[in-house]
N, C-alpha and C positions, 0 to 999 in steps of 0.2 A: 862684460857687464861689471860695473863698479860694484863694491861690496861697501855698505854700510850699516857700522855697526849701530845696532837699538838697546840694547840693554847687554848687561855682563853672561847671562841668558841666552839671548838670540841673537842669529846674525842672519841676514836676508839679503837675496840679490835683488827683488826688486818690490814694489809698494804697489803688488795687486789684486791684494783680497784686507778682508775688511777688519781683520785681525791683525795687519802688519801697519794696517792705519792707525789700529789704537795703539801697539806696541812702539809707533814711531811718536806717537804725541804723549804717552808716558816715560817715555824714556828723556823726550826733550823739556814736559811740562811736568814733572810729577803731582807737585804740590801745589800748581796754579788750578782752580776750581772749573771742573766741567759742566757742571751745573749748581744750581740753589731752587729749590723747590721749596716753593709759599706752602704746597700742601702737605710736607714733611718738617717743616721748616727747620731745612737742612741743608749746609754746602757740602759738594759730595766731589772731592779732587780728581785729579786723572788716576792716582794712583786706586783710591776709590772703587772709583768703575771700574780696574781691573780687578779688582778683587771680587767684585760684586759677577762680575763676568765669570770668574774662576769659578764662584759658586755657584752659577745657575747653569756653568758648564756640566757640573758636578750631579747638577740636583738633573739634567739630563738624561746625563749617562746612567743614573739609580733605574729613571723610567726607563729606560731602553730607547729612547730615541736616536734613528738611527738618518742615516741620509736620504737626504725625499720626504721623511716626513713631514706632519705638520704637525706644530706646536701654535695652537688657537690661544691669545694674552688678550683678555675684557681690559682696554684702557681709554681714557679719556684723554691724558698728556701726562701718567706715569713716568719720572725718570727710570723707571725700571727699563722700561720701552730700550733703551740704548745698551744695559749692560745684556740682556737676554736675547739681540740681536746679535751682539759679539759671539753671545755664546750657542744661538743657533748656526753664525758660521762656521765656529770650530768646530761642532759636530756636524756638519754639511743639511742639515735639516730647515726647516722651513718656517717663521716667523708669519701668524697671521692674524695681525692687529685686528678687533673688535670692536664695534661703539659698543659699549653695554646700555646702552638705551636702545638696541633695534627690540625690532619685535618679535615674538617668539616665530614667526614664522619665517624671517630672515636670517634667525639665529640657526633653526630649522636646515633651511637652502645653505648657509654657510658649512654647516654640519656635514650635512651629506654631500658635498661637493667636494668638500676639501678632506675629510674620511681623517679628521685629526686624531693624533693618536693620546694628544695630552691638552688638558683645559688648564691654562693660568691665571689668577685673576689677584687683586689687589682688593681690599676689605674695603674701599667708596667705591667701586665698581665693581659689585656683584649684581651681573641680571635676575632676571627669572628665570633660569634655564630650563629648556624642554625636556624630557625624558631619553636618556643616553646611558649609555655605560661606561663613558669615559673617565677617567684618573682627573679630581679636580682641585688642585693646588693652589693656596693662598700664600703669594708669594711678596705682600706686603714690608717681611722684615728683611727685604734682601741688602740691606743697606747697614743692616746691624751687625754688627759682632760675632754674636753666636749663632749667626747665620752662614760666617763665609767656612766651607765646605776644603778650600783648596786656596793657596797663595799662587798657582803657578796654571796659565792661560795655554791648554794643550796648541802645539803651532803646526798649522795646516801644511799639507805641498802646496806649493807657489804654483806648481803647473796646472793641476786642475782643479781649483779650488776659486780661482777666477769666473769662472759660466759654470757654479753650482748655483742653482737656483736659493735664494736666504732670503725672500719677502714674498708672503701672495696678500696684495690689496684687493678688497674687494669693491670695485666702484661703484657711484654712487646710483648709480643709472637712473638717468631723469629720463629716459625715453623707452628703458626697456628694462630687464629684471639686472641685478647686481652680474658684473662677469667678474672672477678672478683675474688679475693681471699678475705675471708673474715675475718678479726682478728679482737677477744675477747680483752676486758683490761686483762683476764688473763694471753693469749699471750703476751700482751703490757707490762706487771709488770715483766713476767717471766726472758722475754727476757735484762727487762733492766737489771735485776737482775745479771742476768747471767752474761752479758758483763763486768757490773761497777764491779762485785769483783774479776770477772777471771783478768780482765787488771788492777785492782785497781787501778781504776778513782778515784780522789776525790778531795774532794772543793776547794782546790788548782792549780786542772788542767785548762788550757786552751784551748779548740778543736777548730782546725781549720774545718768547714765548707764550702765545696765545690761541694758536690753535692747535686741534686735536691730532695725534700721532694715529689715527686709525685710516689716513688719508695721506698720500705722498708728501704735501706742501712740508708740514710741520718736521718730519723725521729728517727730509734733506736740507731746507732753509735753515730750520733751526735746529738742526742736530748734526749730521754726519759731517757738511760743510763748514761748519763751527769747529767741529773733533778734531777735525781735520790739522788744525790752524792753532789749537791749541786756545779758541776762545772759550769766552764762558756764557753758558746758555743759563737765562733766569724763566724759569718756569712756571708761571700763574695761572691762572683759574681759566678755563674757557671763556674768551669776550661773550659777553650779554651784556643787554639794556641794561642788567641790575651791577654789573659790577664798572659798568662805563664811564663813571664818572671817578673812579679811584685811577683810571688807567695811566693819567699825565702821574699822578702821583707815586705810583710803582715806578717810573720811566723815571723819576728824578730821585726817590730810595736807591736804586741801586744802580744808579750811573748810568744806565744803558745808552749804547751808541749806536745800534740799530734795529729796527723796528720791523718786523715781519705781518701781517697785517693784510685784511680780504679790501676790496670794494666799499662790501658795507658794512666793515668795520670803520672806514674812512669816514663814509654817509656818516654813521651814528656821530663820531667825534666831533665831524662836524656840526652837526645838528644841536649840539652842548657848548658850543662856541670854543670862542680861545681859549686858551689852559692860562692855568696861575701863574701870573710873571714871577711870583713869590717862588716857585720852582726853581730848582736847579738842575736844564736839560744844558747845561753846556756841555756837557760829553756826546751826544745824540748828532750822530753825521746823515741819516737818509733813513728811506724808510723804503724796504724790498713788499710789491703789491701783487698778490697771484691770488689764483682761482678762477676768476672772473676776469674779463675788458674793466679795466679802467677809465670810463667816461672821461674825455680830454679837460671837460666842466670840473668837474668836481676835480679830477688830479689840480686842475690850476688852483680853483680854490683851495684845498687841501694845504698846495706848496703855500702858497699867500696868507692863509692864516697861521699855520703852524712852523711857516719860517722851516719847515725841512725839504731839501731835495726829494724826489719820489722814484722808484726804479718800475717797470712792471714786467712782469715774463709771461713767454706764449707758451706753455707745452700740457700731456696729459701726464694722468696716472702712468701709462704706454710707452711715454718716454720719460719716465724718471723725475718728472716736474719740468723746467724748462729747457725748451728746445731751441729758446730766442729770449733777448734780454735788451733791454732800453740803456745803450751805452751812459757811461757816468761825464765823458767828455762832451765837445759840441755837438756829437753827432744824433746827441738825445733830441726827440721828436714826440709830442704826443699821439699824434696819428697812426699811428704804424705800433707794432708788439715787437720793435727792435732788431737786432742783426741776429743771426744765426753764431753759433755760439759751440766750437766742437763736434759739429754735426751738419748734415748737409742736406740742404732743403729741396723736393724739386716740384713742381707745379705743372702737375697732369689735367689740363685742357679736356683731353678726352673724354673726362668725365663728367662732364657735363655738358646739353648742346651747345653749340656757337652762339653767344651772345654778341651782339652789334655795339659797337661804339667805343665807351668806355673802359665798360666790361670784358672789352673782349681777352685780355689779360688773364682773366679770371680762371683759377681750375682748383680740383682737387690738393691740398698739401699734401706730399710724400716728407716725411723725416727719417734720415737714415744715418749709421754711426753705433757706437757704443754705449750712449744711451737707451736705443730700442731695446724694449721687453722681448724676454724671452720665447712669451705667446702666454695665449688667455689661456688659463688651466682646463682639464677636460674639454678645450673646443675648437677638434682638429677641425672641423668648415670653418668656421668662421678665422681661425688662423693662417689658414690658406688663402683668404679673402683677404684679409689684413694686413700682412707681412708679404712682399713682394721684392725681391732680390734686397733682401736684406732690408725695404723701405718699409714703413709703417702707414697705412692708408688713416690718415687722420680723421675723416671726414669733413671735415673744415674745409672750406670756401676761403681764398686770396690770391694774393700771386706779390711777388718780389720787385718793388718798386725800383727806381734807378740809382737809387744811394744801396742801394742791395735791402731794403730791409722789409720784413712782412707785414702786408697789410689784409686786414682779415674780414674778410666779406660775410661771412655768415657759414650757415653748414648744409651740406651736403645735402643730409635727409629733411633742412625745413625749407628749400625754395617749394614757393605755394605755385602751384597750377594750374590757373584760373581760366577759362574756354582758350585753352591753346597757349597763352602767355604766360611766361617765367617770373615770379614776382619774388626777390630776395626781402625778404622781411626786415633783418638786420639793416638796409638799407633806410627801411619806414621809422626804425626805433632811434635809429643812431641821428633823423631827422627831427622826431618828437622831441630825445630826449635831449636836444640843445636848446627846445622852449624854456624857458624863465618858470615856467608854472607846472611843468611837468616833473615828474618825481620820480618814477618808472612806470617802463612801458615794457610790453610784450606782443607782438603780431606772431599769430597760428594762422595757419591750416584747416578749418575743418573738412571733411570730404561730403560732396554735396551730389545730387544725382543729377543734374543739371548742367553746371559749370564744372564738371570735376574738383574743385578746394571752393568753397569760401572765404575771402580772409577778414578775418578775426582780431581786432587791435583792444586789447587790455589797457589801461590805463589809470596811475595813480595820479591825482595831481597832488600839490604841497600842501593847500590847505583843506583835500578829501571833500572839495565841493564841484558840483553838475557845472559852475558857472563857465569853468574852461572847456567843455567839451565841444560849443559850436563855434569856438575861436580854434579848437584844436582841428578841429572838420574844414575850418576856412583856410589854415596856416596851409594843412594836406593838398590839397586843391591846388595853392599856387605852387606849391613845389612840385608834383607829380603831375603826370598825365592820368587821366578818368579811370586806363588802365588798372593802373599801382593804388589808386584809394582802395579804403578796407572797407569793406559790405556793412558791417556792423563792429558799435564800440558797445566795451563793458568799463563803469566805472567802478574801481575796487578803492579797498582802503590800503590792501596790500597784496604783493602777488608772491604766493608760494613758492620757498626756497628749501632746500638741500641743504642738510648739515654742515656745509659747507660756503654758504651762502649763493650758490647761483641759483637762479630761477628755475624752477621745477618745471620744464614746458610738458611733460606728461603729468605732472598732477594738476597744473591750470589748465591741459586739455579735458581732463575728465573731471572734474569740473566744468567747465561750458557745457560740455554732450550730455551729460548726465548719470555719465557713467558712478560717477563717485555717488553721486543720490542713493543709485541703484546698490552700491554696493552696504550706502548705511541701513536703507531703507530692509535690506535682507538680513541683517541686526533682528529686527524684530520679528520676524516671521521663521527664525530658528526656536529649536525645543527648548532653548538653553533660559530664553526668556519670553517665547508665547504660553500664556495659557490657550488662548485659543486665535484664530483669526480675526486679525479687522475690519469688518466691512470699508471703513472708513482708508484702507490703507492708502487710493492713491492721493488724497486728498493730505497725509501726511508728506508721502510725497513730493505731491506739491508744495508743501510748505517746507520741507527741507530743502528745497532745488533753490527757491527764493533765499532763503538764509545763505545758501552758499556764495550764490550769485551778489547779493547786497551785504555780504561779511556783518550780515547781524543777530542778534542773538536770537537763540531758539529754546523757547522751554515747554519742558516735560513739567504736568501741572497734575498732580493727583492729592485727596483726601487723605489725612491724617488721623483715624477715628480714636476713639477711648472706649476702653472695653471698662473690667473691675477692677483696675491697678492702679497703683500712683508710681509704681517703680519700672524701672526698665529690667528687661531679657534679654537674653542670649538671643532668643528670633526678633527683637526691634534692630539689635544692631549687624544682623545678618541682613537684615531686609534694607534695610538704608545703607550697606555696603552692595551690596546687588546692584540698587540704582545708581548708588556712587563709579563701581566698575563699569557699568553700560556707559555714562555719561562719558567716561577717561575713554573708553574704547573707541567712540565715535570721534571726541575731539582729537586722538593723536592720528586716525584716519583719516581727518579733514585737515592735520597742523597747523590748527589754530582753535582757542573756546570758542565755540559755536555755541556747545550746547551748555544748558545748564537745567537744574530739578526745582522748579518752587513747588514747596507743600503747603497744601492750604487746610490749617491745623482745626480738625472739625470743634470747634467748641458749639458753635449751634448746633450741631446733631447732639452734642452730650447732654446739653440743657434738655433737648428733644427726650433724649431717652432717660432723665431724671435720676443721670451720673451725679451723684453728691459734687461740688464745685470745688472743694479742698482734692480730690482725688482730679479731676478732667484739669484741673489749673496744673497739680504735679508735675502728671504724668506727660504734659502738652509741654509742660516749660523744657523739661529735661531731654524732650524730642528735639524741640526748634533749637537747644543749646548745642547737642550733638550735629544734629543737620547745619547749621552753622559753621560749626568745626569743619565739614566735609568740603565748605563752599557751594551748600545748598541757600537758596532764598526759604523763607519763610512767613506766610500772614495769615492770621486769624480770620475765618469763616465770619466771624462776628461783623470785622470789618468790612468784607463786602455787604451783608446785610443792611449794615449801617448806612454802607454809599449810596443804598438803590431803596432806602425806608422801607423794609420788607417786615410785613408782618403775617405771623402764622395763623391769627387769628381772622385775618380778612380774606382769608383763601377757602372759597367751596367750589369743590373737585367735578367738572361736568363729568356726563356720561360715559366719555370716552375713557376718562380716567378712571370711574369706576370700576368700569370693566378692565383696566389696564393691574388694578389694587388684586382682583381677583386672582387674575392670572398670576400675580408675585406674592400670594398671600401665605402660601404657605413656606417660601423660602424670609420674609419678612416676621413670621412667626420664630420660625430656628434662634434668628438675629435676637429677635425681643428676648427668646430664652437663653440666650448666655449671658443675660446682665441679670445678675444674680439679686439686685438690689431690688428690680422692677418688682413691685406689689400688686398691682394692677394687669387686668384682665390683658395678655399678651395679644390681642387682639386691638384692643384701643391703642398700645403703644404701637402697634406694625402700624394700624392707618394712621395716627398723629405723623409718625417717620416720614410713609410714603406721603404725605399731604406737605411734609418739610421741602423735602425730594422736588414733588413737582413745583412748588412756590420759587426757588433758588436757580432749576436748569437753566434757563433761557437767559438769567442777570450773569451767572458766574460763565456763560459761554461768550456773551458780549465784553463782560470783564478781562478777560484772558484768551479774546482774540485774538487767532494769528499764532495759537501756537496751541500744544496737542496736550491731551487729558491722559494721563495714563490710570486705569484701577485693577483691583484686584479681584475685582466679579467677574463676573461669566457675562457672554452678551445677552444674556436674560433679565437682565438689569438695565439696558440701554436705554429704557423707557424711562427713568428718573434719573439719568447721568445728565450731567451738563452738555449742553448743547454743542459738540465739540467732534473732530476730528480726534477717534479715542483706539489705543492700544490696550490690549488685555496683556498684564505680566503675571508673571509668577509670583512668591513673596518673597520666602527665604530661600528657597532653592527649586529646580528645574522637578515640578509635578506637584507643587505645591502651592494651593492658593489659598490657603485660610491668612484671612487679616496679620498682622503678626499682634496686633492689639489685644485680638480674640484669644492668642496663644497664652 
């Protein structure tokens, strides 16, 4: 074995663990920038990042972390992320990146799976953390000064420090709950390996950086494989809609020469047209495309408007990111996810019945090599099931074309089963979405008692209108057999994706079934915010299941009354945070606004109950200014009155009503008696109310059709509520129903 030397420090026989990567690109780059991070705004050198590694080796060994452990870091695309990976492999312990936006109950399952023994987190990426006992560290100034702990990066054994496990991701699981994956620095080396001289990265390059390190793509593309090579990673903001349009302009500030980048981060750019000639992208040689297939449509557009080459790669979390890569020579094809790439692919038929024809090529992908995971954490069946003489059962559907390269049919667990026949979905989409008018598409599976599956075709067109759907049904037809059409179309405005951007085919499944209905619908029927039962509930229901299906808005509609105040309390804005948290809760389980709170600010009941007008004007403006703030709607009682000429005085109450006043007269008394101003026989004011009451139900339920009344009475009241599909809440907190007006 040849010996070379890295520093006056260290000398190593060879470059197999992920500590002797850094020590080889410090030694050769010290002073050239390994990153620049927009969100520190700070260039941070190789030499840098060893230091910063020194320290968090340092701030390790304090907690006691020991080998095997897990060290949980909340980051969104932290350059910390890269020095406390160094310094998790030098202590042999375990790195396990976090979105800090999951939910508590993800954060939950991550907890108790991975049994971490230390929390790290960065000051814009602190969750809500659940209740634990763990050590939880704010490791923000690790880039500072009087932060670094140690000058000198303890150096591993070369022999077994290779297959010590230093990453568990937690994937994204669109079909089933998150699994740990677990990756080796062997993985980690192989992979950068592979990348940085298949795309000859090198210390010249500049990568732009925009997705999240709590997912393989970003740490290997734009981190280890850049480290590697001695380039410099530039670090920005997570892509969104909101920052999409600055993106050509970060890409020409700092030179960048290559572009890491999803699917529909493509879409979007696209969709904003060409970028500013005014730009200076002459440095920008290609742009590397993972997570998702690459639609062959859109890569050509992409290449034609923005004038750059495009690469895309095939692989999982499982294998390290890519397992296959879109040659940079002639041998680039859109069709196909490229040659195999340091690892070796092999296409198990067995797994699926004989298909005739064309298909018959078709079978399971095995990938096997130095890249495969070590195994999914705690889950020795299912690892057993997965990993097969060293091969990794991908689930994925293709088979290895004659230039050698993978062509990828769809997956394993969504061919649909339709009275006996094998329908590959992927097949239906990859057809739709080469229409001119289609935008995305998705074909499911639902299971049916009948035919065994129904299939199920999602579909967005470009301009979100019905007019494409019976040319999409005609296109169908001529290209399939009667067989392969799908049963039933849904037209959406957009289909559910994964922080990552692929299509969440488990959360557009439940969604169709109704399983996600059921789950919001049991929202309201918890202690947390019933006061009491709905009669009305399936009819909410209903009206939820429609909203989800037609992506249109859904509102929660209740009364805003005036008690004796003009000023606000501590219980108005405990109560308008209640609804504000129910509403956030529902939309981040639907992932998208659905829902939203219009209040409708009683001022004809105030006038009703002869509130002075300088106090019900106050107290009303300072409500609707706050609910505002929250992204609450808000309209004046007044103004529906207005739209529907209602007057109080032309209303006399038949017998049913009568008797209806009786039965509520003594809880309508209570009411009269806490407005302290009332002069008047508490008796005339309850029936004036109740006589308001019954005038208004039947206009304000036509009014605010198509979506649900929430209040804060008891269903003994139901008799003069608006004519509505209606929830009973709480106000300020769980047992408590007094108005917060009345408070």
């Amino acid at each position: 074995m040849s010996v070379k030397s890295l520093s006056p420090q260290y000398e190593v026989l060879e470059l197999n663990s992920l500590v002797e990567l850094l020590h080889q690109s410090v030694s050769l780059f010290p002073d050239n920038n390994a990153f620049t991070s927009k969100a520190l705004s700070q260039d941070i050198s190789y030499s840098d990042l060893m230091l910063a590694s020194a320290s968090l080796h340092t701030l390790l060994q304090r907690y006691d972390v020991n080998e095997g452990e897990k060290v949980l870091f909340f980051t969104k695309n932290s350059p910390i992320f890269f020095p406390l990976l160094f310094a998790c492999a030098s202590r042999r312990c375990v790195l396990v990146p976090v979105n800090p936006e999951s939910t508590q109950s993800e954060i939950k399952n991550i907890l108790n799976d991975s049994k971490a023994k230390l929390i790290l987190r960065v000051a814009e990426a602190i969750p809500q953390m659940p209740t634990h006992k763990l050590n939880e560290v704010d490791v923000s100034g690790v880039f500072e000064e009087d932060h670094v702990f140690s000058t000198e990066l303890p150096y591993p054994s070369t022999l077994d420090s290779r297959d010590s496990p230093v990453l568990l991701i937690y994937t994204s699981g669109s079909t089933s709950l998150p699994k740990g994956v677990l990756l080796t620095q062997r993985n980690l080396f192989h992979m950068a390996e592979s990348l940085s001289t298949f795309y000859e990265i090198n210390s010249e390059d500049k990568v732009l950086c925009v997705l999240p390190f709590y997912h393989i793509n970003a740490p290997m593309i734009t981190g280890l494989s850049c480290l590697k090579v001695g380039a410099h990673v530039v670090i920005a903001d997570i892509f969104s809609f909101q920052n999409a349009l600055s993106y050509w302009e970060l890409v020409s500030e700092y030179g960048v020469s290559i572009l890491s980048i999803t699917p529909s981060i493509a879409a979007a750019l696209l969709s904003l047209g060409s970028r500013d000639k005014s730009l200076n992208l002459k440095r920008l040689r290609f742009a590397m495309v993972g997570t998702a297939r690459f639609d062959p449509v859109l890569w050509r557009d992409f290449e034609k408007t923005f004038q750059i080459p495009c690469y895309q790669g095939y692989g999982l979390t499982e294998t390290t990111t890519w397992a296959t890569m879109t040659p940079k020579d002639d041998r680039k094809r859109y069709d196909t996810a490229g040659i195999p790439v340091n690892c070796e692919i092999k296409i198990d038929q067995s797994a699926i019945p004989s298909v005739p024809g064309e298909n018959s090529k078709i079978g399971e992908i095995l990938i096997g090599g130095d890249l495969v995971m070590k195994g999914y954490h705690n889950q020795k069946k299912l690892n057993k099931a997965s990993l097969v003489d060293s091969f990794f059962r991908t689930g994925d559907l293709g088979y290895l074309d004659h230039d050698g390269q993978l062509v990828i049919t769809g997956r394993l667990k969504n061919i649909i089963k339709r009275n006996g026949i094998l329908i590959f979905p992927d097949e239906i989409d990859a057809f739709l979405i080469s229409l001119s008018f289609v935008k995305e598409v998705k074909t499911i599976g639902i299971g049916d008692h009948f035919s065994g599956e129904k299939v199920m075709c999602c579909v967005v067109f470009k301009d979100e209108e019905n007019a494409y759907l019976e040319e999409t049904i005609r296109q169908l037809r001529l290209e399939f057999s009667s067989q392969k059409v799908p049963d039933s179309y849904y037209v959406m405005k957009s289909l559910p994706r994964n922080p990552i951007g692929k299509i969440d085919q488990k959360a557009l499944l439940e969604r169709l079934d109704g399983t996600l209905c059921e789950k919001l619908v049991s929202k309201f029927d918890r202690y947390e915010y019933r006061r009491a039962h709905s009669e009305s509930l399936d009819q909410v229901k209903s009206l939820i299941q429609k909203a989800l299906l037609k992506q249109e808005k859904l509102y929660f509609a209740g009364f805003w009354g005036v008690g004796s105040r003009s000023e606000l309390k501590e219980c108005d804005f405990l109560a308008l945070n209640r609804l504000d948290k129910l509403i956030c809760e529902l939309n981040e389980m639907c992932g998208e606004s659905l829902f939203g709170v219009k209040l409708i600010l009683a001022d004809e009941h105030a006038r009703c109950n002869r509130v002075p007008d300088d106090i019900a004007k106050s107290y009303l403006l300072k409500i609707k200014n706050e609910a505002i703030h929250m992204g609450m709607e808000c309209l004046y009682l007044s103004e529906i009155w207005k739209k529907y000429s209602l007057s109080l005085t032309e209303i006399k109450l038949s017998a049913e009503q009568e008797k209806d006043f009786i039965d509520l007269k003594e809880d309508l008394l209570r009411q009269a008696k806490k407005r302290s101003f009332i002069t008047e026989d508490p008796e005339v004011a309850a029936l004036r109310y109740f006589t308001l009451c019954c005038t208004e139900k039947k206009v304000i339920g036509e009014f605010l059709k198509g979506n649900v009344f929430f209040t804060y009475s008891s269903p003994h009241f139901k008799k003069i509520l608006p004519e509505m599909p209606t929830l009973y809440f709480h106000s300020i907190k769980p047992g408590v129903a007094e108005r917060p007006w009345f408070i």
